[in-house]
N, C-alpha and C positions, 0 to 999 in steps of 0.2 A: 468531657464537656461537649455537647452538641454545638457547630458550628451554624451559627445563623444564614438563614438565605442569603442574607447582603452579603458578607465573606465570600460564599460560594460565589455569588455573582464578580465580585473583586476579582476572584481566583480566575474566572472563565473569561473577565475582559483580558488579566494578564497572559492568558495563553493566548485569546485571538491577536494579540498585540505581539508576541514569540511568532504568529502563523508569518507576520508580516513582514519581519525580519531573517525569512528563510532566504538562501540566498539559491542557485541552481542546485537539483538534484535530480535522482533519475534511480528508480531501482533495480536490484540486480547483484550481482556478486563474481568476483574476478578469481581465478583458477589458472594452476600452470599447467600447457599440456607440454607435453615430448615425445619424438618418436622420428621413426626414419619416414624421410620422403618419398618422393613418388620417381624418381630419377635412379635406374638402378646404378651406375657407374659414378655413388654420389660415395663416399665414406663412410656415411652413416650405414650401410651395406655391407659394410666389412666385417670381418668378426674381431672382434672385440675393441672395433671403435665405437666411441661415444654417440649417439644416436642427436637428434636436432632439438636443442631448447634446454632451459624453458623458455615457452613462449607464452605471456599474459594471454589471457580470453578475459573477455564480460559478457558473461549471459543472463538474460533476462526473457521474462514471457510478452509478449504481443499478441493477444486475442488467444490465450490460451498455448501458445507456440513457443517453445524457444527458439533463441536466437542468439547467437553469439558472433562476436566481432572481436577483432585480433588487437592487441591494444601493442601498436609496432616500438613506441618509444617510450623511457621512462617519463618521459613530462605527460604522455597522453595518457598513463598509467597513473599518471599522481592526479589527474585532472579527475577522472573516474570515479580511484577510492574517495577523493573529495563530497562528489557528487553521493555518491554510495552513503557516506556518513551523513550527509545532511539527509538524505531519505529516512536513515534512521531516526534521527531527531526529529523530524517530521511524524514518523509512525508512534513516537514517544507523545509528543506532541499532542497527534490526535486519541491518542488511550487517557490521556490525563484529561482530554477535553470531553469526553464521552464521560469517563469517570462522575466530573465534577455537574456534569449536567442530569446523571443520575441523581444526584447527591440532592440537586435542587426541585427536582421533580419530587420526589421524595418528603424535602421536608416543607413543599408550600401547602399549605391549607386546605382544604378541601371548600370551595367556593359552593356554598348550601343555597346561595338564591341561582347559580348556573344551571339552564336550563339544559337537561336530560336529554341527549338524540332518542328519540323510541327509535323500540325493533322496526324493523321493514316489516311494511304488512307482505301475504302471501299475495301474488295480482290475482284478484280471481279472473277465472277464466270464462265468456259467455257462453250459454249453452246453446248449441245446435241445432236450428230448426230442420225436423228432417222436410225434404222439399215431395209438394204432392204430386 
């Protein structure tokens, strides 16, 4: 059964009204790194000691870049994957919103007295008087 425009339109005020209700987020994704430091007289130097971490990262892009920042505490940690998950719901969000806006482009009517843009004429161009 074909859902009528109005439905769709319900459906597309309930997501903008989900957009309004997002609370902080930020994209990106958190990873453990490990390894020895930069200090040779550290332990993690030793052979067959434990080397340093894990230590949280969150990396994300900026202008095509990544970047990553050290995420020192569990609470700055939790605060993150927080933010992290609402981005998702956010990127959900907008695929359902795009979705549904499809949905209604699709099934409006085709308006028969809407006036037509015509093609672009070509400019013409004036012709060249050669000089005497």
């Amino acid at each position: 059964m074909p859902v009528s425009p109005q439905d769709l339109e319900s459906r597309r005020l309930e997501i903008v009204q989900q957009f309004a209700l997002l609370r902080d987020l930020r994209s990106g994704s958190i990873s453990n790194t490990s390894g020895r430091c930069g200090k040779p007289n550290c332990h993690c130097h030793q052979p067959g000691q434990p080397v340093h971490g894990p230590n949280p990262r969150l990396s994300y892009k900026v202008q095509g870049k990544t970047v990553t920042e050290s995420l020192p505490t569990p609470a700055v940690q939790k605060k993150a994957e927080r933010e992290i998950a609402e981005f998702r719901r956010f990127e959900q969000l907008m695929r359902e919103f795009l979705e549904v806006n499809a949905q209604i482009c699709r099934a409006r009517p085709v308006d028969q007295d809407a006036p037509v843009a015509q093609e672009k004429r070509r400019p013409r161009y004036a012709k060249r008087r050669s000089r005497p």
